[in-house]
Structures are given as structure tokens and as C-alpha cells.
C-alpha positions as CSV (number, residue, x, y, z in Angstrom):
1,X,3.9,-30.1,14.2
2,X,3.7,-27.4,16.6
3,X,4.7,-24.6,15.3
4,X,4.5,-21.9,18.2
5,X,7.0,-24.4,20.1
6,X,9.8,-24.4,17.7
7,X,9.4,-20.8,17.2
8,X,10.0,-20.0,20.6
9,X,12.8,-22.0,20.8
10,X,14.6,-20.3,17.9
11,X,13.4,-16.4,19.1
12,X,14.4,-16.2,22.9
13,X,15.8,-13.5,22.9
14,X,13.0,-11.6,20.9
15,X,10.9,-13.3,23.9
16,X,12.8,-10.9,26.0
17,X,13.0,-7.4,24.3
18,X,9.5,-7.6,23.0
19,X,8.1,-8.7,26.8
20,X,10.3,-5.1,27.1
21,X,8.1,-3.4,24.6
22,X,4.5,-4.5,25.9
23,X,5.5,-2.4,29.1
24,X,6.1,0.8,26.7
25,X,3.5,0.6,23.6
26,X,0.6,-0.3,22.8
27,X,0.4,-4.0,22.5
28,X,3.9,-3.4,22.0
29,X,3.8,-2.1,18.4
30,X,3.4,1.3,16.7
31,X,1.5,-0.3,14.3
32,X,-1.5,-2.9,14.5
33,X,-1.0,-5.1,12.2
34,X,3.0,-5.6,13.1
35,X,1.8,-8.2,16.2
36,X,1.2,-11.8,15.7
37,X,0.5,-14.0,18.1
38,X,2.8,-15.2,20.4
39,X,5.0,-12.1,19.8
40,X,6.6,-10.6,16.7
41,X,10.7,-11.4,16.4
42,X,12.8,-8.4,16.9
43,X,14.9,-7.2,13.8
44,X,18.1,-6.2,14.3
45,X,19.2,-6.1,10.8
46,X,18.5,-6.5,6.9
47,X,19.9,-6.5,3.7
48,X,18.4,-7.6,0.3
49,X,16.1,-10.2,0.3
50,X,16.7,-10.9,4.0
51,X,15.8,-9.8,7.6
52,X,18.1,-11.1,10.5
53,X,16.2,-11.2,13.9
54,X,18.2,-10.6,17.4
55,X,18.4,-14.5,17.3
56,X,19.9,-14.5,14.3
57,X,17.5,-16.4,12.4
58,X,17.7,-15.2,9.4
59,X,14.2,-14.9,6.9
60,X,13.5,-14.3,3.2
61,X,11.1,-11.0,3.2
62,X,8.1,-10.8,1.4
63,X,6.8,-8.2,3.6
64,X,9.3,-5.8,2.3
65,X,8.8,-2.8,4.3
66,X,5.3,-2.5,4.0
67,X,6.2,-3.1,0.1
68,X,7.7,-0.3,-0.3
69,X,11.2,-1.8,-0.9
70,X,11.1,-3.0,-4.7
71,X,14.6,-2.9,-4.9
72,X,15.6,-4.8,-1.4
73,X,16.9,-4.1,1.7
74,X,19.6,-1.3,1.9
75,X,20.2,-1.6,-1.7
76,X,23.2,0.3,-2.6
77,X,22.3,3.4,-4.5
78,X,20.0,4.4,-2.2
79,X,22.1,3.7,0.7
80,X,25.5,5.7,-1.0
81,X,22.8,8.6,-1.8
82,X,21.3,8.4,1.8
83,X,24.8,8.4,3.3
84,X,26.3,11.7,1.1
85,X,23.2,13.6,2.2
86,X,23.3,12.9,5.6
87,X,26.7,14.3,5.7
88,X,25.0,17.4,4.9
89,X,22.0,16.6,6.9
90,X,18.7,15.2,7.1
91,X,16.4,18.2,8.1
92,X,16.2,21.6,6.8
93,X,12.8,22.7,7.4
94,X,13.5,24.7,3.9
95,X,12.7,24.1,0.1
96,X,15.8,22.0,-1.2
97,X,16.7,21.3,-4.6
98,X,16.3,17.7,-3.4
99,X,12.6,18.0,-3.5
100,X,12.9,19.8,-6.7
101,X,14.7,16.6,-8.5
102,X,12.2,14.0,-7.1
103,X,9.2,15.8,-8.4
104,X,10.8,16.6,-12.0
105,X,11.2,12.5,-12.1
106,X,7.5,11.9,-10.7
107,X,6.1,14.3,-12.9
108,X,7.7,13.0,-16.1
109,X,6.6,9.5,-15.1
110,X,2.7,10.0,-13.9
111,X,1.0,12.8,-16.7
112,X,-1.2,13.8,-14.1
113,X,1.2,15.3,-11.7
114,X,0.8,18.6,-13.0
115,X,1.3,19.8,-9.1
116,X,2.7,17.9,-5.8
117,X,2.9,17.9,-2.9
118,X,4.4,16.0,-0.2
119,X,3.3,15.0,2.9
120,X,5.4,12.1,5.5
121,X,2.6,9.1,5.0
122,X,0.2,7.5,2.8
123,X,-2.8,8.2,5.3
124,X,-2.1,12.0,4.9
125,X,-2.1,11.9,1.1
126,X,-5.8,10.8,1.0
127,X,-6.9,12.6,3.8
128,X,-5.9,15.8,2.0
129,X,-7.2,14.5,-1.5
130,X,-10.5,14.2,0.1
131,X,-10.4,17.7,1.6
132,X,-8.9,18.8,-1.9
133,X,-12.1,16.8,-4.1
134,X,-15.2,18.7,-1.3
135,X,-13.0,22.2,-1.7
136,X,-13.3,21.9,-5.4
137,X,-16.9,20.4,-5.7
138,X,-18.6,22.1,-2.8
139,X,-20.0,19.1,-1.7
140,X,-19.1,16.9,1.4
141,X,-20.0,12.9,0.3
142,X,-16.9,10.8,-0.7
143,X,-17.4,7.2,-2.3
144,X,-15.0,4.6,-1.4
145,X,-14.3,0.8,-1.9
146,X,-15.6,-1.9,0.5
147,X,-12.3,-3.3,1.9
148,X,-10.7,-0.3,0.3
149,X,-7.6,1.0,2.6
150,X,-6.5,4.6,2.5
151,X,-4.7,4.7,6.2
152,X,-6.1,6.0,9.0
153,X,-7.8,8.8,8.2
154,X,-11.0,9.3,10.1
155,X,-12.2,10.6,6.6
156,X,-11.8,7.1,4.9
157,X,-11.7,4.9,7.9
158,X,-15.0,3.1,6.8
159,X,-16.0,-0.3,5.5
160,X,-12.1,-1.7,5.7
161,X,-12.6,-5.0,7.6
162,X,-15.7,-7.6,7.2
163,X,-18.3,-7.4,8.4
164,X,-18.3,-3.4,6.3
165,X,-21.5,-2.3,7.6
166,X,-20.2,-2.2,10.7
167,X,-18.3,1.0,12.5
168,X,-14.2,0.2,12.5
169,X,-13.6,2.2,15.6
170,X,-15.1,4.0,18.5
171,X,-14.6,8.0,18.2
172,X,-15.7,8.4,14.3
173,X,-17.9,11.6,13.7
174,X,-19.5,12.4,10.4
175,X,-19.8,8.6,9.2
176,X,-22.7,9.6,7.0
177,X,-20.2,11.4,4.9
178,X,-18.6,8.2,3.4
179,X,-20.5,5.6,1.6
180,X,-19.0,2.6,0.2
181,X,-19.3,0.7,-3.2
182,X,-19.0,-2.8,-3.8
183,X,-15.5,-3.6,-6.1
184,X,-16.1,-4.8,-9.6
185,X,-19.7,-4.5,-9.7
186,X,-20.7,-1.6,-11.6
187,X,-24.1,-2.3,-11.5
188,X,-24.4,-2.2,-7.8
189,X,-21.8,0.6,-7.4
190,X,-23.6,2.9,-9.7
191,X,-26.9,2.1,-7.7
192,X,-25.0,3.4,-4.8
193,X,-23.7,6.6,-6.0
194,X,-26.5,7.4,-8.4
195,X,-28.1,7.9,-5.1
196,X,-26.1,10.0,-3.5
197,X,-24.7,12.2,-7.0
198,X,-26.1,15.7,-5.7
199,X,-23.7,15.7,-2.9
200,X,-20.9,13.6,-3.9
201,X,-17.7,15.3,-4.4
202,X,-15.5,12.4,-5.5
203,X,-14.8,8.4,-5.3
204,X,-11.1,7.1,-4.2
205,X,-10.2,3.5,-5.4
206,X,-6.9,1.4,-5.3
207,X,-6.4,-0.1,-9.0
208,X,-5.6,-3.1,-6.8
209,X,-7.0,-3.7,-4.2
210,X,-4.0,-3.8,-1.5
211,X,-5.5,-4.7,2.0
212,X,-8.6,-5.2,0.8
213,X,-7.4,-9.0,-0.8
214,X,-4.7,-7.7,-3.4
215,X,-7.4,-8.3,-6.4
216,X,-7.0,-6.0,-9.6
217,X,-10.4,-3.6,-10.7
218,X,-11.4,-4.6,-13.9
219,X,-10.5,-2.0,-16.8
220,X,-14.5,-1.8,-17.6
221,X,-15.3,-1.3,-13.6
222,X,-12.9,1.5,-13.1
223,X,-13.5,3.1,-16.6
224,X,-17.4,3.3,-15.8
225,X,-17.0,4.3,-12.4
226,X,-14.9,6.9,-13.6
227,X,-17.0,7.8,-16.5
228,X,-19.9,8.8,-14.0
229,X,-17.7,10.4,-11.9
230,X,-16.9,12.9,-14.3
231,X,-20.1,13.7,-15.8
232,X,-21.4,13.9,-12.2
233,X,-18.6,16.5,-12.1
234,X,-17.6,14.7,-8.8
235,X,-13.7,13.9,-8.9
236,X,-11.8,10.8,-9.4
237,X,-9.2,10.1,-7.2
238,X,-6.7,7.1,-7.6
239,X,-4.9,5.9,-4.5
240,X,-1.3,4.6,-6.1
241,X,0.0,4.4,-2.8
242,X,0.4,0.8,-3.5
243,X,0.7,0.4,-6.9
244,X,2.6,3.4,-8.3
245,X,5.5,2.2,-9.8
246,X,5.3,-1.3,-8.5
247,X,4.3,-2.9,-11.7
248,X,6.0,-0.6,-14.2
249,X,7.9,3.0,-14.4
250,X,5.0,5.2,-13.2
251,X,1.2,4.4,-12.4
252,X,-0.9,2.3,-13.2
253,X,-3.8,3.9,-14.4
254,X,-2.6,4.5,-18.4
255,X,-2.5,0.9,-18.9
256,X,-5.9,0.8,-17.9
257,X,-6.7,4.2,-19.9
258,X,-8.0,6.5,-16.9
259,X,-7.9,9.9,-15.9
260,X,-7.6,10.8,-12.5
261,X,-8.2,14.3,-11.1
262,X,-6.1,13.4,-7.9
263,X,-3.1,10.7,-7.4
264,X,-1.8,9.8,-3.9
265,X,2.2,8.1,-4.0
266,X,3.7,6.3,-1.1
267,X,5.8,3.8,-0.3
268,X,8.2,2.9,-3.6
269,X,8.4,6.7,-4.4
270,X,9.8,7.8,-0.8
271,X,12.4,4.0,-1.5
272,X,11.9,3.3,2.2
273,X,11.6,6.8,3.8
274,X,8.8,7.9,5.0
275,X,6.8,10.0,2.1
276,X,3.1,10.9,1.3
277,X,2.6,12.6,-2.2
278,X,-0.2,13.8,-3.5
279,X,-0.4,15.1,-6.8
280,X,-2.9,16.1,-9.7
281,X,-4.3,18.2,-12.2
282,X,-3.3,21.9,-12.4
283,X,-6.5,23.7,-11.8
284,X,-7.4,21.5,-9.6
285,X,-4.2,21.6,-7.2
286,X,-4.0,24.8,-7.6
287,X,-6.9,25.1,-5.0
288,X,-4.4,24.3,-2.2
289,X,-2.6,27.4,-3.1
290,X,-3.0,29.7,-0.4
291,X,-1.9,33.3,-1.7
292,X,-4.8,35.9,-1.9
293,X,-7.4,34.0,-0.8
294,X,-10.1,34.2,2.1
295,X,-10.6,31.2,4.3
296,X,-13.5,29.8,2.5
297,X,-12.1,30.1,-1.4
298,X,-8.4,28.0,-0.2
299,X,-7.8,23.9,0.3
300,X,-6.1,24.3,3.8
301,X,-3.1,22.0,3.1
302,X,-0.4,21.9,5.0
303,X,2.3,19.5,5.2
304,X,4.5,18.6,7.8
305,X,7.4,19.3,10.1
306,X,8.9,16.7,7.9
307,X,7.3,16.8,4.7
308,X,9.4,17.3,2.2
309,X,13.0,16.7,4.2
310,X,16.0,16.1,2.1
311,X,16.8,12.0,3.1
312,X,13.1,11.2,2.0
313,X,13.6,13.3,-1.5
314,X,16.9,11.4,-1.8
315,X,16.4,8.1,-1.0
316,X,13.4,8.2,-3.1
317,X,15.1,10.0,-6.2
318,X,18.1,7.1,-5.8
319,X,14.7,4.9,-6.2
320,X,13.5,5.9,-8.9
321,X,16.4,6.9,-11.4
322,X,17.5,3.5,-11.0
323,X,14.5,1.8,-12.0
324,X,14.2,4.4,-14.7
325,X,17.5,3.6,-15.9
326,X,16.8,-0.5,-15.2
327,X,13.5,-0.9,-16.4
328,X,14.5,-4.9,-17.0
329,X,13.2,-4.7,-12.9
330,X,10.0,-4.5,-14.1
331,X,10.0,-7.9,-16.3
332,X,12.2,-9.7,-13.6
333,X,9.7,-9.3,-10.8
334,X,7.0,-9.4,-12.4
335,X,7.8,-12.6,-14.1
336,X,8.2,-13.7,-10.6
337,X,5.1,-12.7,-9.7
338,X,3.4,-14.7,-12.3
339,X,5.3,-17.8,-11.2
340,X,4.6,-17.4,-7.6
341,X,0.9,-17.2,-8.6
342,X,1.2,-20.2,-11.0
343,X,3.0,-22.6,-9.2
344,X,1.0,-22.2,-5.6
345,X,-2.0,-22.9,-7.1
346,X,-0.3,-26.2,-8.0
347,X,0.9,-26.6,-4.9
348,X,-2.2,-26.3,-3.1
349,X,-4.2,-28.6,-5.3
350,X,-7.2,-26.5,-5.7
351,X,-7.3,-25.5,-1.9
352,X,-6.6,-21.7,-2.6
353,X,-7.3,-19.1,-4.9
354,X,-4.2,-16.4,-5.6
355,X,-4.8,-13.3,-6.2
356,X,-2.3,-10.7,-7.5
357,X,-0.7,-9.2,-10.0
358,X,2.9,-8.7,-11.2
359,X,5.1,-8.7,-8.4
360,X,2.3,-8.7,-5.3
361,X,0.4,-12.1,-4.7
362,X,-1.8,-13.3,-1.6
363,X,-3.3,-17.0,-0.9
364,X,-6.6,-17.5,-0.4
365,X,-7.6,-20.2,1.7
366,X,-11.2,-21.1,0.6
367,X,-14.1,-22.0,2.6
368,X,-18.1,-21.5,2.4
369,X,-18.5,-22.1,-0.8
370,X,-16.4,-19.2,-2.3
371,X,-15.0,-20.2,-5.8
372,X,-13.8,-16.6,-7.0
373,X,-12.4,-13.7,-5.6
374,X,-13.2,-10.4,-7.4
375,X,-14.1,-8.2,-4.2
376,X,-13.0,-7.8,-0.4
377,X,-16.4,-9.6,0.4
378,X,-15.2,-13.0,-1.1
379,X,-11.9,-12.6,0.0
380,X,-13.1,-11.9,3.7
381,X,-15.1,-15.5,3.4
382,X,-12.2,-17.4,2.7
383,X,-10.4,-19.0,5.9
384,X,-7.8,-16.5,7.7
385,X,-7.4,-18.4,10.3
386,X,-5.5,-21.0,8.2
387,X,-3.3,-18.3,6.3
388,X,-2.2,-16.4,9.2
389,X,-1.2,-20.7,10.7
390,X,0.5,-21.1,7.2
391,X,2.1,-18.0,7.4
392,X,3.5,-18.7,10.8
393,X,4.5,-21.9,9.6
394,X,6.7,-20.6,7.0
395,X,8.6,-18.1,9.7
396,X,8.9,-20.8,12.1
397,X,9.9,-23.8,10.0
398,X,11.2,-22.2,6.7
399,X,13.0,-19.0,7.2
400,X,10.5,-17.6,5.4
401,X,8.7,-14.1,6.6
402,X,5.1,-13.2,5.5
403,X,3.5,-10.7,7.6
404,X,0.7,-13.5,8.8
405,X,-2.4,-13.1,6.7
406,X,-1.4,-10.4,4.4
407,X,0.2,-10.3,0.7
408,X,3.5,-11.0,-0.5
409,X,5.9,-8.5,-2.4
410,X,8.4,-9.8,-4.5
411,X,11.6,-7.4,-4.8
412,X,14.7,-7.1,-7.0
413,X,16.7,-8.7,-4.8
414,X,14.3,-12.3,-5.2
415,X,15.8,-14.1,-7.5
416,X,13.7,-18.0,-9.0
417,X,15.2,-20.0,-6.7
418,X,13.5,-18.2,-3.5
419,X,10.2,-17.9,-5.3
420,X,10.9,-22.3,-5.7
421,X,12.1,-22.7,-2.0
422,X,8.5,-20.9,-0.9
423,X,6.5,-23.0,-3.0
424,X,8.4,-26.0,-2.0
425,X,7.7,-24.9,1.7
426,X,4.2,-24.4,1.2
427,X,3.5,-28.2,-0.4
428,X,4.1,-29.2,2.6
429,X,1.5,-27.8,5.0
């Protein structure tokens, strides 16, 4: 079947207003991984599980927002919260009480968030931490994860996309700065940083990797990594941007026994306004407090026009009390998760590997021999050509939206029956 045909016929009209939006931005998105070939539909609403296009075709999201929305679309507390604020306003440019409630709940929830503070993105959050771990240490070498993503921070902008040894963009300085460590293999990561321990001022890993494949770190890797980390007195960051309170109420890391120097928030914590947080250990954040001291003692650390603005502190405190309050969340989604996982493995017959856990999942289509995926270097064998074409299946046939070739999110608003309709849909391609 050809799939790009009936797609076009269904999303004329986003034809239209997107041939609009090539003549303004940059291959007419604000952000790369938003286009797929022909063109992208145009949203014009959404609500719950669902996104309605300016066609109104209407999807079943497992994007979610970058998967930030583990409660849905416009979900109802966070939308009465956001709408009594706004009637205040939206922007102060002051401290608010606002931020004060979010960071009591954040604090109580993730032990190491002695200190916070906010920034308006997940790319800011790390590229403070890593200022935050050389002002500390005194040295300039940060270790990070083959296929690990921490925005696009020039500081961490290494080693994202296969082939890693490669450069990821044009206009990088200071390269030499960042060295990379293959996920799940201690034995070669420690080679790597053993190395390099007399100028390394810290490592940052995702507890899952997110972009990178959406494959968990074993407790044993992250533990030993860590482990050396400290007695290198180097720091160890963990990037929760992802999975901070996506799998349960709080991080991940003290299910897996760690302790981080530096945690970076996004996405869930800012319940689909935009928020950076980064947040750690007293003595340690305490360097990015500027009052009485010279230039070189301080961890310049700013913020934002925006950091810190009263609709991101609400919508995200609305978040987050109600999944304090409704921890059952947790078991629904991520029993989902597990059945997603399950029952596409089924449905492929032994022509993927999916990797995940809880609520995220992603489909490997395999190729070259590849019969595990523990790093971003297997995962980057396997065929994306044919999960971006499956992907695009499911949007153009299905009513089913999956960013093409990246991992699903299941929300709240999912109930069994969608996760069944997607696996349905994807027996037959």
C-alpha cells in the first residue's frame, strides 16, 4: 500500500499551512526532529489521549509532548490551575510563592534536591550541571554516554547519533573536553575514564537511555560507574529529564540505590510548560550562590527571563500533587507499558526487539546480525528506515501518531484497549 498517497489525501490542508511554514522556519519546524517526510500534519487541537490535525483526522498520541504529558492532553487540574493563574497572570519576573510550592513537592519527592533551581528547558539544566560539576572539581573533562542526549548544549553535544566518533555539527569548540563511554559496559567505560581521572570533573548518564534507544542501565553498570566517580572525587550527575517521575513518584535512581551529586528535571515536572530544574546536594549547589564571592570562587548560574514564571510552577505543581495523591497512575501505565512490550514482540514474530520500561517502549527493527540491544551502538544497527515506514504507516492508515523512529509514551489517559488497537495495527505491516 502506499502509504504517503493516502496520507496526503487525508492532510490537505496541513499540505497548505505547512508549505506556509517552509517559507518562515527552518525546514519549517522549531525543532529537528518535528519533520517527517512529506511534511508533518498541522495540530490544531488535543485533548487526552488524542491530537486533532487541521484536517480533522484525529490520532492516538504516543508522542505526548515530547513525553512530558503523563497525565494527557489538557488534563483537567492542570488546566483549572493554569486557567486561575492566568487570571492573575503568567509573568512576574519576581520570586512567587508558586515556585516556592513546586520545589517543597520536588524536594520531598527526590532526597537529593537539597537546592534548585530552575531554568525554561532540559538543555539548560545540563549545561549548567556541567558548569556546576568543573566549578566544584577544578577540572574541565566531562564523561558522557554514547547515544546519551542532554539537549543541545555545545557542552554535551557529542557522540548522540551513530556513527559517535564522528563531530554532530559544524561550529563545536573544545570537543576534547567531552569523552564518551560505552552504556552497560563497565569494563570498557572504566578503561575510558580511568584514563582521563586527573581531569575529569564528573560523568552525566540518563538511567534510561531516552534518545539514545530507550534501553535501562543496569543497577551494577551505574553503581560502578558511580562508585569510581566518587572516589575519583569527580561528580555524578543523573539526567532525570526523562525519567523523573515517569515510572514512579520521584526519580529513579533510589530503586537502583545511587547517589547523585547533581539531578536535572524536565518535562513531567514543568506538566507541559516549559521548565528546566536542576537540583542537588547542598554544598555542592551552594556553589552557584553568588553573594560574597570573586568571579573565580562562584558557579555563574543564571536562569532566565522565564525561569521560574508562575504558569510553569503551577501547571507543574497541579502535576505533581495529583500523581502524589493518585499514585494507582503509576501501576496503570506502567502495566501498560509491560503489555505494549509483551504483546509486540508477539506481533512481530521475532522481527523486533522492544526495549523500554514501564510506561516508555520503542521497536527495534533488527538487521546485521544484532540479537540484543543493551547500548545506543546496537540500537543504531537495527533498521530505521523500516520503523520510521511503520511509524508512518500507523499515522496514515491507523490514526495512530508516533513521532517516526522514536519511542512511545504511554499516558493516563491510555486506557487497554488503545494499547490492543496499536498492536492490532502493527500485525499488519
Amino acid at each position: 500500500m502506499n502509504y504517503i498517497s493516502e496520507y496526503k489525501k487525508k492532510t490537505k490542508i496541513s499540505a497548505k499551512i505547512f508549505a506556509r511554514s517552509l517559507k518562515l522556519h527552518v525546514h519549517g519546524v522549531s525543532h529537528n526532529i518535528r519533520f517527517y517526510e512529506p511534511y508533518p500534519f498541522v495540530v490544531k487541537s488535543s485533548g487526552g489521549k488524542s491530537l486533532v490535525d487541521v484536517d480533522s483526522n484525529k490520532y492516538t498520541d504516543y508522542w505526548m509532548g515530547h513525553w512530558s504529558l503523563i497525565l494527557g492532553h489538557g488534563q483537567k487540574n492542570v488546566k483549572e490551575s493554569l486557567k486561575k493563574q492566568i487570571e492573575k497572570s503568567w509573568m512576574y519576573g519576581t520570586v512567587n510563592e508558586q515556585t516556592i510550592k513546586l520545589s517543597e513537592l520536588i524536594s520531598k519527592a527526590v532526597p537529593v534536591a537539597e537546592k534548585i533551581r530552575y531554568v525554561t528547558s532540559g538543555t539548560e539544566a545540563t549545561m549548567y550541571a556541567v558548569r556546576l560539576a568543573r566549578s566544584v572539581t577544578g577540572k574541565k573533562i566531562i564523561a558522557k554516554i554514547d547515544g546519551g542526549w542532554h539537549g543541545y548544549t555545545s557542552d554535551l553535544l557529542k557522540s548522540v547519533n551513530w556513527p559517535f566518533t564522528e563531530s554532530e555539527s559544524s561550529g563545536m569548540i573544545n570537543e576534547e573536553k567531552i569523552i564518551s563511554i560505552p552504556f552497560n559496559d563497565l569494563e570498557g567505560s572504566m578503561r575510558i575514564l580511568k584514563k582521563y581521572a586527573k581531569s575529569l570533573a564528573g560523568v552525566i548518564i540518563e538511567p534510561v537511555l531516552g534518545g539514545g534507544g530507550c534501553i535501562p542501565g543496569t543497577p551494577e553498570y551505574l553503581k560502578g560507574i558511580q562508585e569510581f566517580i566518587h572516589k575519583n572525587k569527580s561528580l555524578f550527575i543523573l539526567d532525570e529529564i526523562v525519567t523523573g517521575f515517569r515510572f514512579r513518584y520521584g526519580c529513579l535512581y533510589p530503586t537502583m540505590k545511587l547517589d547523585p551529586d547533581i539531578v536535572t528535571l524536565g518535562k513531567i515536572v514543568g506538566g507541559g510548560m516549559a521548565i528546566g530544574v536542576m537540583c542537588g546536594k547542598k554544598e555542592i549547589m551552594e556553589y552557584a550562590d553568588t553573594a560574597g564571592k570573586k568571579k573565580s570562587e562562584r558557579s555563574y548560574i543564571g536562569g532566565g527571563t522565564f525561569s521560574a514564571n508562575p504558569a510553569s510552577m503551577v501547571s507543574g505543581y497541579a502535576t505533581l500533587n495529583y500523581l502524589k495523591s493518585k499514585k494507582s497512575v503509576y501501576s496503570k501505565i506502567n502495566s501498560l507499558g509491560e503489555f505494549a512490550r509483551k504483546e509486540m514482540r508477539k506481533a512481530f514474530d521475532g522481527r523486533v526487539i522492544v526495549t523500554g520500561m514501564g510506561s516508555l517502549f520503542m521497536t527495534h527493527f533488527l538487521k546485521d546480525g544484532i540479537t540484543e540491544i543493551t547500548n545506543a551502538a546496537q540500537a543504531a544497527k537495527c533498521d530505521s528506515i523500516m520503523l520510521e515506514k511503520y511509524h508512518f504507516k500507523m499515522i496514515a492508515n491507523n490514526g495512530i501518531f508516533f513521532l517516526p523512529g522514536k519511542l512511545g509514551a504511554i499516558s493516563n489517559a491510555h486506557s487497554k484497549e488503545d494499547i490492543k488497537k496499536m498492536i492490532l495495527a502493527s500485525q499488519n505491516f
